[in-house]
C-alpha positions as CSV (number, residue, x, y, z in Angstrom):
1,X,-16.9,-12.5,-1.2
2,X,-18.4,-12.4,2.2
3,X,-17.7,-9.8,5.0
4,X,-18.8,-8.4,8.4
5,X,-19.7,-4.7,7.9
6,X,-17.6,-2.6,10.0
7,X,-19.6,-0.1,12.0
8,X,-17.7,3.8,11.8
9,X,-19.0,6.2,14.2
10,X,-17.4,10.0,13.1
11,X,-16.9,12.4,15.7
12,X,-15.3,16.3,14.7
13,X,-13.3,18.7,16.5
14,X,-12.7,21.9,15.5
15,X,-12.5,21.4,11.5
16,X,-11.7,18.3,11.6
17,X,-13.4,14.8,11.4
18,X,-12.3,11.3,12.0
19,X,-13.9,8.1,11.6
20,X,-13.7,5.6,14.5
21,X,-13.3,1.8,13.9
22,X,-16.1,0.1,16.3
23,X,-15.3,-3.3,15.2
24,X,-12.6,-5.1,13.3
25,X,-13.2,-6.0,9.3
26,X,-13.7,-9.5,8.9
27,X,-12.3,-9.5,5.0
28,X,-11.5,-12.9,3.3
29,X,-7.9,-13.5,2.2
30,X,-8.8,-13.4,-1.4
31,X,-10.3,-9.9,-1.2
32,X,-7.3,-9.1,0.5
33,X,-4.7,-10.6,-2.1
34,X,-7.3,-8.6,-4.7
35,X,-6.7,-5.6,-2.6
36,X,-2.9,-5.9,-2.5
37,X,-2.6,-6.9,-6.1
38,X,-4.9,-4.1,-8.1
39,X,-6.1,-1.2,-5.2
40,X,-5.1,1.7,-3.9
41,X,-6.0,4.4,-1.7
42,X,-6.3,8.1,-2.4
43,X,-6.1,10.7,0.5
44,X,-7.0,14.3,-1.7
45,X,-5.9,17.1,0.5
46,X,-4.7,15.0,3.5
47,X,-1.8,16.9,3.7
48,X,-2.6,21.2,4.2
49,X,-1.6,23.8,3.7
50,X,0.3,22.5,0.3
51,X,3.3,24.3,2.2
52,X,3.9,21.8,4.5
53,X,4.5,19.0,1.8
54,X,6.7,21.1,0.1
55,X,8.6,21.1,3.3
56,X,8.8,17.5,3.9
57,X,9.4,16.3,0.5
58,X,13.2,15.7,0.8
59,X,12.4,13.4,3.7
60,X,9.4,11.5,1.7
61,X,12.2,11.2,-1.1
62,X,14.7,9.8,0.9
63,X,12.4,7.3,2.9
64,X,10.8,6.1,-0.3
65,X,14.2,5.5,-2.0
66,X,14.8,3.2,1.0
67,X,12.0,1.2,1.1
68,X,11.8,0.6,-3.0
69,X,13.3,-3.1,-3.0
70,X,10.7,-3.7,-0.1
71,X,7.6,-2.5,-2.3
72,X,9.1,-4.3,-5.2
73,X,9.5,-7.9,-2.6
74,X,5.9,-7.0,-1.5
75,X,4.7,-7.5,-5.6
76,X,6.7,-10.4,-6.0
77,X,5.8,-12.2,-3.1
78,X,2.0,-11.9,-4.3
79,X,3.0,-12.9,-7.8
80,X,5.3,-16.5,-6.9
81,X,5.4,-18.8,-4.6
82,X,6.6,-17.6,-0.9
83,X,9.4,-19.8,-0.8
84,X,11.1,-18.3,-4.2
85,X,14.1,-16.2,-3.1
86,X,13.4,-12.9,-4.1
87,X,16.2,-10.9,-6.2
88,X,18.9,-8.5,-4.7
89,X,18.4,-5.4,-6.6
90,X,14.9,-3.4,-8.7
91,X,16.6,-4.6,-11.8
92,X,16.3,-8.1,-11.0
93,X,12.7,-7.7,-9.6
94,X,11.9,-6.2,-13.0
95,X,13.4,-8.6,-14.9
96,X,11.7,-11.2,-12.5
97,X,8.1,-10.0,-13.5
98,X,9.1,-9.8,-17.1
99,X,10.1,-13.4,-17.0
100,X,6.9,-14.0,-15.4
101,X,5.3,-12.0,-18.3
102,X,3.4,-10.1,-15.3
103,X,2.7,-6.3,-15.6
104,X,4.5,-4.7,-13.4
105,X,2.3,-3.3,-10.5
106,X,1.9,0.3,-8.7
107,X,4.3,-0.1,-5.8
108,X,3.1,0.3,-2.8
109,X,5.3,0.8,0.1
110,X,3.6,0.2,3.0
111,X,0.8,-3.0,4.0
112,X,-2.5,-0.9,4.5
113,X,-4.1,-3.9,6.3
């Protein structure tokens, strides 16, 4: 698949860097719906000290428990048509995708476009 190389210009202060966007990705929807269906990101060390994490797990808990049936419409609607009504509850979902004899995917609860 084609794509317009996005230009990142890094900049630092103090310890820390961060990448600056010069120009938007121009990425085709099927590397996109590849994306969404098989990749991830990983962010080692984004959160420091490892105190800190410990003291906003609760609230990571609680928000994920919240958005599960969303991650779980997000698969489906990439597995079926977007017109199929998607199920109520994580046991239908899972039961959906096993009807559809589809691995279930990682779950990912946010869109990272």
């Amino acid at each position: 698949p084609s794509s317009t190389k996005t230009s990142m210009t890094s900049t630092s202060s103090s310890s820390t860097k961060h990448l600056i966007l010069q120009q938007k990705a121009n990425i085709d929807l099927q590397t996109q719906l590849q994306y969404v269906r098989n990749g991830h990101a990983c962010l080692r060390s984004f959160l420091q000290p490892p105190k800190l994490l410990s003291t906003i797990r609760n609230d990571v808990i609680q928000y994920t428990n919240r958005r599960e049936i969303q991650a779980w419409h997000q698969k489906l609607h990439v597995a079926v048509d977007s017109t199929t009504k998607l199920p109520n509850t994580v046991k239908e979902c899972r039961e959906m995708f096993d009807a559809l004899d589809i691995p279930i995917p990682f779950l990912q609860h946010f869109n990272s476009w």
